[in-house]
C-alpha positions, 0 to 999 in steps of 0.5 A, a space after each residue: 863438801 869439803 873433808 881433810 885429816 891429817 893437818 900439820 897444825 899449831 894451837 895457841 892458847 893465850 890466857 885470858 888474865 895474863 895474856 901469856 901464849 902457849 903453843 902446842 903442835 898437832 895434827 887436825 881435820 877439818 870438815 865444811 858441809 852445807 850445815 856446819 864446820 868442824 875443826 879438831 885438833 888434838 883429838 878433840 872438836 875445837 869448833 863445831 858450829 852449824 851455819 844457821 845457829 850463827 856461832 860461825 860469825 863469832 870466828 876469826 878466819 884468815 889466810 896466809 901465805 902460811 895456812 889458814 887462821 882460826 880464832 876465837 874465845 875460848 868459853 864462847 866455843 864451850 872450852 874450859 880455860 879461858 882466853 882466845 884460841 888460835 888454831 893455824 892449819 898448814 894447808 894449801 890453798 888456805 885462801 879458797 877454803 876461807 872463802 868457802 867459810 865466808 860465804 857459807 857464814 854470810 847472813 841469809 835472809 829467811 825462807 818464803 814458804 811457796 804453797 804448792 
């Protein structure tokens, strides 16, 4: 488990019609457990998906040099406006945090019931 507040963060919000970016700076949190990933930014939940329902595989992530990358469209994550979100969270050792994503994410085959 894995929680951190306090991020410097920058969200860009590219509109879906005219794919005009617009970029905000803010501090976010994120937690990984091993039933769901939150990310708020701007006080508000951004992504909040649990591993089983397969909304995570809908995420963009990436590490850089820079921080960690989080996209993804808008509407699919339950926003209001339109367009693809690109949240970069300025935190170190983005790369390890990006695996522990990937592998919570990967597809898991069902469980087999063992009777007692």
């Amino acid at each position: 488990m894995l929680m951190a507040e306090g991020i410097p963060a920058t969200i860009t919000r590219i509109d879906g019609a005219g794919g005009r970016a617009r970029r905000t700076g803010t501090i976010a949190a994120i937690a990984l457990s091993q039933q769901r990933l939150a990310v708020y930014g701007m006080g508000a939940a951004l992504v909040d998906v649990t591993w089983d329902s397969g909304d995570a595989a809908d995420l963009d992530v990436a590490a850089g040099d820079d921080g960690l990358t989080v996209a993804f469209d808008a509407q699919r994550f339950g926003h209001d406006q339109p367009g693809r979100v690109e949240l970069l969270l300025r935190i170190g050792d983005a790369r390890t945090l990006r695996d522990a994503i990937d592998q919570r994410r990967r597809p898991l085959e069902p469980r087999r019931y063992r009777p007692s």
